[in-house]
C-alpha positions, 0 to 999 in steps of 0.5 A: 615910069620915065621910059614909059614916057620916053617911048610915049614921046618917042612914038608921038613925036612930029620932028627929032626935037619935039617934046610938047607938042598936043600929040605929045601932051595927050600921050602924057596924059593918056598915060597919066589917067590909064595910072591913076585908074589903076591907083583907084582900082586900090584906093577906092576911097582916095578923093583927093586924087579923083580930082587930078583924074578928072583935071587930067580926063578934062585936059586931053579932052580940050587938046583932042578937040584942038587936034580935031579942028587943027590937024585932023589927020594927026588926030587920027593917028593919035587915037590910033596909036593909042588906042582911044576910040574904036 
């Protein structure tokens, strides 16, 4: 897990010391929701956790928007890099 994010920071980051930046973060969260949905493909009946997916699911939402309206060719690269939209 703690090189899965490496890599995810890794491959977001904007300059060598960048850890939060909202690229970073929907990277984090991408990876967080891709987890929990494979947790609910098990635990279909896990409802206390249905509450972080859709937490976590609402929280990239609001900072893609922000990429969208501040920075829209990292925007871009972001969804590319991972995979969001087609």
């Amino acid at each position: 897990m703690e090189n899965k994010m490496k890599e995810i920071i890794d491959s977001l980051k904007i300059n060598p010391k960048d850890v939060g930046s909202s690229a970073v973060q929907v990277g984090l969260l991408s990876e967080k929701i891709n987890n929990l949905t494979n947790h609910f493909k098990k635990n279909k009946n896990d409802k206390h956790s249905t509450r972080g997916l859709l937490k976590a699911v609402n929280q990239r939402k609001r900072l893609l928007e922000y990429l969208k309206k501040n920075n829209s060719e990292l925007y871009k690269q972001v969804l590319t890099k991972l995979k969001l939209r087609k």
